[in-house]
N, C-alpha and C positions, 0 to 999 in steps of 0.2 A: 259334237258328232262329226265334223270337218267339215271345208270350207263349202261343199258342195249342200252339204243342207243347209247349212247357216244363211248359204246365198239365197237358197231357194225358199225360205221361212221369211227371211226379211225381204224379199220380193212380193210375196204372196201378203205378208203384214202390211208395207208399204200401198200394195194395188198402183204402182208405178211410183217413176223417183219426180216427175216434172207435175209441177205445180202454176195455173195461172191463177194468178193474184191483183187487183187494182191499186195501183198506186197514191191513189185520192182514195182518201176515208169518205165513208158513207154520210156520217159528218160533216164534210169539208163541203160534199157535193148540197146541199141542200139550207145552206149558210147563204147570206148576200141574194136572197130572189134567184137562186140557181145563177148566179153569175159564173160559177166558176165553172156550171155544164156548160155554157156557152161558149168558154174558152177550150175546154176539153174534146167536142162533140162540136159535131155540124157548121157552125160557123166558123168558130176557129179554128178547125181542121181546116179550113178552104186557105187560110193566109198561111199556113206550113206547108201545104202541097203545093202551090203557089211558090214559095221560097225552094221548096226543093226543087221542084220545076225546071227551073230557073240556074241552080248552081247543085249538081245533083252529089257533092259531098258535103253536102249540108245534111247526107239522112241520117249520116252516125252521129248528128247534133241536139236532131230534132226524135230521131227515133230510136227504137231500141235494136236496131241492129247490129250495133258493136257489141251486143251482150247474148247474141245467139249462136247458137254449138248445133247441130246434128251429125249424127253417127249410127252411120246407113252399114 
């Protein structure tokens, strides 16, 4: 029908194009007595913010800001 419905179908189909998703399986997280929420979450969050802290181009290392886009 042209491009203008097609956009507007797969817009309205989609209900947006951005998705968040966890990178640790639900799985992974409840393996080893939760060790590996401790690494992810709370405590081990405190020694990354701490290192970025510290040497602040360390975040595109530790974090996902080298993989974010907005389009204002």
């Amino acid at each position: 029908m042209g491009l203008k419905h097609d956009t507007k179908n797969l817009n309205q189909n989609l209900k947006g194009k951005i998705e968040i998703h966890s990178r640790v399986s639900l799985d992974t997280l409840y393996k080893d007595n939760n060790k590996i929420l401790d690494l992810i979450y709370t405590t081990g969050v405190s020694f990354v913010a701490k290192e970025i802290s510290r040497d602040i181009k360390l975040t595109y290392d530790y974090t996902s800001k080298w993989d974010n886009v907005a389009i204002i």
